[in-house]
N, C-alpha and C positions, 0 to 999 in steps of 0.2 A: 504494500500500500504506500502510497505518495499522497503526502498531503503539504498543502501551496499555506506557508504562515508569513505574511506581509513579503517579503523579497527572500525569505529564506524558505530551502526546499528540504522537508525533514522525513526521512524514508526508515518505515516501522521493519522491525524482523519479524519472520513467522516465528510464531511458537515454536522452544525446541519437543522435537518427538520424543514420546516416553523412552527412559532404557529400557530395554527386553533384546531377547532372540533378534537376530537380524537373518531373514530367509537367505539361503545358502543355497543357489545351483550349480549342482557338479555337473559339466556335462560330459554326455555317457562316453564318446572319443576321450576323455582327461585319461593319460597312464601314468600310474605311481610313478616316485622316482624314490629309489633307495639313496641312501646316503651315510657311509661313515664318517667324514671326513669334511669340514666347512672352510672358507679360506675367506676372510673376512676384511674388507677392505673399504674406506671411508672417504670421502668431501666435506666439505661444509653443510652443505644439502642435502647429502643422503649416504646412506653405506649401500655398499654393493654385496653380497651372501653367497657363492658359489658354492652350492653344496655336488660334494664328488662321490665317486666309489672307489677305493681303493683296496682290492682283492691281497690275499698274501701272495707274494713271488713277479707282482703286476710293478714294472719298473716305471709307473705313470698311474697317476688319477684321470680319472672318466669323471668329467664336471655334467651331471644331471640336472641341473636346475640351475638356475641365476637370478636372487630374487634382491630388486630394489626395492627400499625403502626411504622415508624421512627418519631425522635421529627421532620424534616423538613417535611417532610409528615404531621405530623398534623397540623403542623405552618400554612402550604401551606390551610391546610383544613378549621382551625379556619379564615384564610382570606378571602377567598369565603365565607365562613357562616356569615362573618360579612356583606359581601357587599349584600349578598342577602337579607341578613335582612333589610338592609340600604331599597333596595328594595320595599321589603313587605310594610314595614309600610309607603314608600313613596306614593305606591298606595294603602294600607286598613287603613293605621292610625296606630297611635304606640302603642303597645303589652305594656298592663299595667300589671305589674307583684303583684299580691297579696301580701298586710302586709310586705313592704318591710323593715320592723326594722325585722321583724321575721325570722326565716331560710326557705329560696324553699321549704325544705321537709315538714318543720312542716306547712306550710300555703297547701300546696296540699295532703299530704298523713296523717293528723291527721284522729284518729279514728271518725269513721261514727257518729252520732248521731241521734237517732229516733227522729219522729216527737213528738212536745208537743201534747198532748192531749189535746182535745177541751174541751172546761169549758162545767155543767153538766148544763144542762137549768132548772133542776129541783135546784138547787140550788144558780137560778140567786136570787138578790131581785125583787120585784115585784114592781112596778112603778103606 
């Protein structure tokens, strides 16, 4: 609405809408994307979120998705992700994180190692 007050022009806001559910369409083409692996990079204006897959023995990430955002937009996102977590571990138990003096990457995506090989029985001592 515009409304004309002597030479000044004073423009009303709609009402804000209630909070609740915001309808959500998936459409049915949309394919997951897996993701172990995030690589997180920023502006002023927005961060960029490359989330990849990174297999054992795979000498490269496969970036699956690329999602921008505004920093209040993520802020808004890191706080749902916290409460959901809060969540989770309230009903499964809390998410123990691997070798935590070590770095995430290096405790999850260190190179593969073969199994030991089993001792030769032809070379046990004999009892």
């Amino acid at each position: 609405m515009i409304y004309q007050l002597e030479r000044e022009t004073v423009m009303t806001l709609p009402p804000p809408k209630p909070a609740g559910n915001i309808p959500i369409e998936i459409p049915p083409e949309l394919q997951p994307a897996y993701a172990n692996l995030v690589r997180i990079s920023h502006a002023p204006a927005e961060f960029v979120m490359d989330f990849a897959q990174l297999l054992p023995g795979d000498a490269k990430a496969v970036v699956t998705a690329r999602i921008i955002m505004s920093p209040i937009a993520l802020q808004l996102f890191v706080q749902a992700v916290n409460e959901n977590l809060a969540r989770y571990e309230a009903t499964f138990g809390k998410i123990n994180i691997p070798n935590p003096g070590s770095s995430l990457a290096d405790s999850l995506f260190k190179p593969t190692q073969p199994p030991e090989t089993p001792p030769d029985p032809s070379k046990e001592p004999e009892k």
